[in-house]
C-alpha positions as CSV (number, residue, x, y, z in Angstrom):
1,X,-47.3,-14.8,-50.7
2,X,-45.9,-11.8,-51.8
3,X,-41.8,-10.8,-51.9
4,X,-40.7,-8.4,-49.1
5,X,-39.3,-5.1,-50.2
6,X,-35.7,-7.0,-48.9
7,X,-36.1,-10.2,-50.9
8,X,-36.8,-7.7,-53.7
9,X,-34.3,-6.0,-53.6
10,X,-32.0,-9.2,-53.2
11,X,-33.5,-10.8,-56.4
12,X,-33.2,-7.8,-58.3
13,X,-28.8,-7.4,-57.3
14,X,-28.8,-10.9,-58.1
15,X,-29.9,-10.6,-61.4
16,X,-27.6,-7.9,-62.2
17,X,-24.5,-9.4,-60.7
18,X,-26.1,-12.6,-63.7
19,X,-26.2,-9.8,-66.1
20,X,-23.1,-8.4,-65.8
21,X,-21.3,-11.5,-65.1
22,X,-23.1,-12.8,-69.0
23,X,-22.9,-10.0,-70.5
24,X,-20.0,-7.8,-69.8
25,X,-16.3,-7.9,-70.7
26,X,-13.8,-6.3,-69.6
27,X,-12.0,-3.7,-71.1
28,X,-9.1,-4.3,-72.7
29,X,-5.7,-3.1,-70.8
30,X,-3.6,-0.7,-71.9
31,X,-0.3,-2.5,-73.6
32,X,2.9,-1.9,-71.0
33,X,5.7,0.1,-72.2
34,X,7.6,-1.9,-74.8
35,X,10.9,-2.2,-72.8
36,X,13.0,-5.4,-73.9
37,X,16.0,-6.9,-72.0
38,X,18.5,-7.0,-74.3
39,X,22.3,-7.6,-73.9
40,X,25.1,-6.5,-75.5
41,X,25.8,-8.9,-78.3
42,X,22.6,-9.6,-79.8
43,X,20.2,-7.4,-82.1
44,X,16.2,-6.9,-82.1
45,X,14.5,-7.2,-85.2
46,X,10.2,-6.7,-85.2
47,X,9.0,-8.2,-88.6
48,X,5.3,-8.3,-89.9
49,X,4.0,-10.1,-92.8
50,X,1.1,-12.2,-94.1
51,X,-0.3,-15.2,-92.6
52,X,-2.3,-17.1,-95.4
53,X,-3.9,-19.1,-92.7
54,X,-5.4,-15.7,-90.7
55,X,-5.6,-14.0,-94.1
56,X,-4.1,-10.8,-91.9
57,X,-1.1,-9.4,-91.0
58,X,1.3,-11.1,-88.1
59,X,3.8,-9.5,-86.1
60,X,6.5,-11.6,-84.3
61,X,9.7,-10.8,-82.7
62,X,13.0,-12.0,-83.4
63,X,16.7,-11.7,-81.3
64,X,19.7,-13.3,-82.7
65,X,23.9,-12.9,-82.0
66,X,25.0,-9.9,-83.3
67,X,27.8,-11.2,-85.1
68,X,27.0,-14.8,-87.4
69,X,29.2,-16.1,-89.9
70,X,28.7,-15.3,-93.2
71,X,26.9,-18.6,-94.5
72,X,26.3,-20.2,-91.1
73,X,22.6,-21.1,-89.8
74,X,22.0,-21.5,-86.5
75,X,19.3,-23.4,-84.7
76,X,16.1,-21.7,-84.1
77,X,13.7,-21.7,-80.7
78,X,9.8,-20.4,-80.9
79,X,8.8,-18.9,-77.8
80,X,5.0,-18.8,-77.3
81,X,3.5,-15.9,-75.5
82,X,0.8,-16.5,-72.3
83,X,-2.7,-15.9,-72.3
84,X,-3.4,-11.9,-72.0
85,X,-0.1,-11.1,-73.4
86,X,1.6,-10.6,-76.5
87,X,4.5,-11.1,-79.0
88,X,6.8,-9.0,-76.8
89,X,6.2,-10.6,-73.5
90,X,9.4,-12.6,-73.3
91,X,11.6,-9.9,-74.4
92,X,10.4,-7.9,-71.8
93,X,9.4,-9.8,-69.3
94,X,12.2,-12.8,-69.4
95,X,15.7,-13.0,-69.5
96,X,15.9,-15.1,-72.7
97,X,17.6,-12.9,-74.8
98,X,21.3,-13.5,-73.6
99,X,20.7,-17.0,-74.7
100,X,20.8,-16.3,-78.1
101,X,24.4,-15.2,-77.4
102,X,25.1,-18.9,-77.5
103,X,24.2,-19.1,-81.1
104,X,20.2,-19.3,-81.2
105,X,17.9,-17.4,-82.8
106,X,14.8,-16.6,-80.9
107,X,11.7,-16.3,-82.6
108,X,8.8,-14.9,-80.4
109,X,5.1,-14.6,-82.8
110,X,1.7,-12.9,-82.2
111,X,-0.7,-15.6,-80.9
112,X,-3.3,-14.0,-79.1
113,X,-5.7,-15.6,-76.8
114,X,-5.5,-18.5,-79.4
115,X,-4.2,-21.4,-77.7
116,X,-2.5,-21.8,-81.0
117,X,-4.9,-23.6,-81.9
118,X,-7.4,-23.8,-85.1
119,X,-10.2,-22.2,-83.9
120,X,-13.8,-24.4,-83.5
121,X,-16.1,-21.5,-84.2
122,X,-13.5,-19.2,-86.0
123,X,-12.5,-19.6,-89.5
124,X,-10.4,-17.1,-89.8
125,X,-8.5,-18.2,-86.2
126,X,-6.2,-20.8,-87.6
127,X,-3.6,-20.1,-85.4
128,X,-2.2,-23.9,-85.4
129,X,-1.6,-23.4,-89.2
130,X,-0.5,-19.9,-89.0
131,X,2.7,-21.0,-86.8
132,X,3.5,-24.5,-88.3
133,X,2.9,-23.2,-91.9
134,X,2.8,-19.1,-92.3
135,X,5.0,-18.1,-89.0
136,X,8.2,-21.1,-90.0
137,X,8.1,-20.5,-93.8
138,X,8.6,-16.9,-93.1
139,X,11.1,-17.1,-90.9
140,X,13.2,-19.5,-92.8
141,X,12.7,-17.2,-95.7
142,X,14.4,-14.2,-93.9
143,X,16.6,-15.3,-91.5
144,X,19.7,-17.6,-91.1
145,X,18.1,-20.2,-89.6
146,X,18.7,-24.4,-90.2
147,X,15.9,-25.3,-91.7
148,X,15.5,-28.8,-90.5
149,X,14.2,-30.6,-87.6
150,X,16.8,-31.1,-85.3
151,X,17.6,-27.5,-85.2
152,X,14.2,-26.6,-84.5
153,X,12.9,-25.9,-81.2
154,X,9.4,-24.4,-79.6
155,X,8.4,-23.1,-76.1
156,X,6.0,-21.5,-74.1
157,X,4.2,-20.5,-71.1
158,X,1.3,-21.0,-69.6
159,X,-0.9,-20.8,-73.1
160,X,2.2,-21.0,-74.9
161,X,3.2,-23.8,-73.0
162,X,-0.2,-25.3,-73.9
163,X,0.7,-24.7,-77.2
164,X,4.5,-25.8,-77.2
165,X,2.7,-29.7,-76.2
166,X,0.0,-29.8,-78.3
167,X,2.3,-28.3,-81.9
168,X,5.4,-31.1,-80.7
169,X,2.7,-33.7,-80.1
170,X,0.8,-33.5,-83.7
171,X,4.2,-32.1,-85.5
172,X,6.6,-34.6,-84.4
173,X,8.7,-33.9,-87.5
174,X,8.8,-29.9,-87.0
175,X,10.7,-30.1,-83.8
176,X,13.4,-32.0,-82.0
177,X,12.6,-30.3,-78.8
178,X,9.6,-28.8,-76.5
179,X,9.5,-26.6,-73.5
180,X,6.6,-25.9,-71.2
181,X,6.4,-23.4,-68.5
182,X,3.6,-24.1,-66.2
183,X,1.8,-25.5,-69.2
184,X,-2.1,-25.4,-69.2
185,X,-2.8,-29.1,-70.3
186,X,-6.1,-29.2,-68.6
187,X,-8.0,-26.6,-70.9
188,X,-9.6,-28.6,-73.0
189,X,-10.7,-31.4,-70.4
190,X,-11.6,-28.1,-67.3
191,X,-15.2,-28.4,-65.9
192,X,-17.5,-25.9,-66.0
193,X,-16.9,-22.9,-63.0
194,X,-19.6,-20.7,-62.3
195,X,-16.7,-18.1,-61.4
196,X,-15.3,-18.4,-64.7
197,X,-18.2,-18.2,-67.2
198,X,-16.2,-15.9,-69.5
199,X,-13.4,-18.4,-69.7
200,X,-16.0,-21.1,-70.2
201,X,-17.1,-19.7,-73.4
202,X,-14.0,-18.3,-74.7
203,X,-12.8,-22.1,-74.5
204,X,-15.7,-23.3,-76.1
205,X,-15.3,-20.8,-78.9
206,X,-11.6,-22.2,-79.4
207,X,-12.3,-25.8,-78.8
208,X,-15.7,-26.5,-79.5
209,X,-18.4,-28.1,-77.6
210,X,-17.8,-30.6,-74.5
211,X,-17.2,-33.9,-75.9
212,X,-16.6,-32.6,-79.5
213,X,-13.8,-34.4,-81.8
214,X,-11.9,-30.8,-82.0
215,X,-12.0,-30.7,-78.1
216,X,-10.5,-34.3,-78.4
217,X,-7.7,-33.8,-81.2
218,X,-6.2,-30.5,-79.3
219,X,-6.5,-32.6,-75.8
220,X,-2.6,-32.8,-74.5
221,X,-3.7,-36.2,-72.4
222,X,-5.0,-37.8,-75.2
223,X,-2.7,-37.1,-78.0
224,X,-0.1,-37.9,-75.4
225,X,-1.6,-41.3,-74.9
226,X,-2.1,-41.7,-78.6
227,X,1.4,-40.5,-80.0
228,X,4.2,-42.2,-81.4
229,X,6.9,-42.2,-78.6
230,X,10.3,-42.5,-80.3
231,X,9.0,-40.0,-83.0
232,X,8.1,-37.2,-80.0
233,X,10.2,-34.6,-79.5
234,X,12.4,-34.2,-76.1
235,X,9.6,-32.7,-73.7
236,X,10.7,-30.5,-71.0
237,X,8.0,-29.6,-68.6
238,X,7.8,-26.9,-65.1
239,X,5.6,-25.6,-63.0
240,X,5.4,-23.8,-59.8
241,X,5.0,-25.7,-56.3
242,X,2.3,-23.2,-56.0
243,X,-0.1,-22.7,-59.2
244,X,-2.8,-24.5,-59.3
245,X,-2.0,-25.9,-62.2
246,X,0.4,-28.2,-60.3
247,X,-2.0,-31.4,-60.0
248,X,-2.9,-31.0,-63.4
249,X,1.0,-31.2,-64.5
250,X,2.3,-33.9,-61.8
251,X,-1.1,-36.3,-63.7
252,X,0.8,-35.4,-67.4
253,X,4.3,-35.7,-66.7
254,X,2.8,-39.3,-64.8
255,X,1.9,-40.2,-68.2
256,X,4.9,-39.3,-69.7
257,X,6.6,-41.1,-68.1
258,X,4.7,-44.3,-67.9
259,X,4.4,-44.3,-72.0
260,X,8.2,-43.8,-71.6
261,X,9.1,-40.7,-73.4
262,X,11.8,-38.8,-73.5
263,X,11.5,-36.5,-71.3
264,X,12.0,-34.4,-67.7
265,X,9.7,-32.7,-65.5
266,X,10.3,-30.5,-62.9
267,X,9.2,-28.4,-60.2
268,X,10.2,-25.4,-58.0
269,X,8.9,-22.4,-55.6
270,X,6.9,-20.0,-56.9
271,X,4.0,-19.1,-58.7
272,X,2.4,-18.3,-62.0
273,X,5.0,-15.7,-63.4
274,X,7.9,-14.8,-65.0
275,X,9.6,-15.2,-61.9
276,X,9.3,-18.6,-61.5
277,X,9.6,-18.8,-65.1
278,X,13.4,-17.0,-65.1
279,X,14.6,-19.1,-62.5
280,X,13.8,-22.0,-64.8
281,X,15.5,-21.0,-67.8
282,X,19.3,-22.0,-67.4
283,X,18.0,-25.3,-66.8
284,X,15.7,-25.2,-69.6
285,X,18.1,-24.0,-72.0
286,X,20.7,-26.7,-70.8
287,X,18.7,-29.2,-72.2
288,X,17.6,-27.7,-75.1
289,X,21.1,-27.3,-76.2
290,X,22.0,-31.3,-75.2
291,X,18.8,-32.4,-77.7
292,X,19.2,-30.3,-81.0
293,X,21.8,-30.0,-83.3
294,X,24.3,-27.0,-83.6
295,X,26.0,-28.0,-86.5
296,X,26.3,-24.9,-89.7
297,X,23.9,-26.6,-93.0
């Protein structure tokens, strides 16, 4: 029997809706004006330098008081970009700077799309190495920053949130304290969607193969049921009343809190954003301050 001109026709848009949907990517935005929110009393410093784990150059952010005592350190906080955004998301975006007013300095790197993860397919994309290793040693070399754990703090959103878990989880002795915004814990573990074939790969690119042992060590839900509680940082988790990410989050925090860690979760209105996220960060920073230490080394 032979096609109609129609059913042709509708074969023929299907395979090119296939083909672009394959083959295409998008084209990269253009970056937003670089507009941070700054205060008063602290100072902006942009610093690049060598990671030995990329084997490139980095750039990351940092925001500290404008006045410190000559021989004081202060604690330090990593905040870890989203997916799609960069190093100077949280400056610009957030209103995180006035918090280093209270004596913190902020520390925002470069991940990329990384997941901050070692990469599976990539190995020049050792991003878990670059920030535990390259992005701390750095830091500590030029800044006044305590260099021990209990002055040592990391958080993120959304990937960076991600991230935050996964880096307090298998670096229990790097930080006394983790914040996720709206964290995406199910990455490693999401099922296939037809709708989201680029994501799909990209994950599999970062991760590895369904079922592989990289997917499994960089699975929040598993190294969560694996960890050592009383070592664990203080885990401070969000998310929005409506992202989707919800379910996924309630199911974590559940496990949290029946392995008894130390930790809170929380939720509010709002979405996927740094709206949400700005409402959450008095709270957040509340409780960073009541779990690390603020003493001068």
């Amino acid at each position: 029997m032979k096609a109609t001109p129609n059913l042709r026709v509708a074969a023929a848009l299907f395979c090119l809706i296939l083909l672009l949907t394959l083959g295409c990517k998008k084209k990269d935005a253009p970056a937003p004006p670089d507009r941070p929110r700054l205060t008063a009393n602290v100072v902006m410093q942009d610093v690049t330098f060598r990671s030995a784990a990329l084997n490139r150059d980095m750039q990351y952010r940092v925001v500290f008081p404008k006045t410190i005592s000559p021989g004081k350190r202060l604690p330090v906080v990593y905040l870890l970009h989203g997916g799609g955004s960069s190093f100077r998301a949280w400056s610009n975006d957030s209103d995180v700077a006035r918090f280093a007013e209270s004596g913190l300095i902020l520390v925002m790197p470069e991940g990329n799309s990384s997941y901050y993860t070692n990469s599976a397919s990539q190995p020049q994309d050792r991003y878990e190495d670059y920030i535990v290793s390259d992005l701390i040693s750095d830091v500590e070399r030029r800044f006044p920053v305590a260099a021990t754990r209990t002055s040592r703090a990391v958080i993120g959103v959304s990937m960076g949130g991600f991230g935050a878990i996964n880096l307090a989880l298998k670096h229990p002795d790097l930080f006394a304290f983790a914040g996720a915004l709206s964290p995406a814990v199910d990455v490693p573990s999401r099922p296939f969607s037809a709708k989201r074939i680029e994501q799909w790969q990209r994950f599999g690119s970062i991760f590895g193969p369904w079922g592989s042992k990289t997917r499994h060590d960089n699975d929040p839900f598993i190294l969560a049921a694996l960890a050592d509680q009383a070592k664990t940082p203080y885990l401070f988790l969000t998310c929005g009343e409506q992202e989707g990410l919800l379910p996924t989050n309630r199911k974590f925090a559940a496990l949290l809190a029946q392995r008894h860690f130390r930790h809170e979760f929380h939720t509010a209105p709002g979405g996927h954003n740094f709206n949400q996220w700005n409402a959450g960060l008095p709270a957040l920073f509340q409780s960073l301050f009541q779990h690390i230490s603020q003493q001068p080394t």
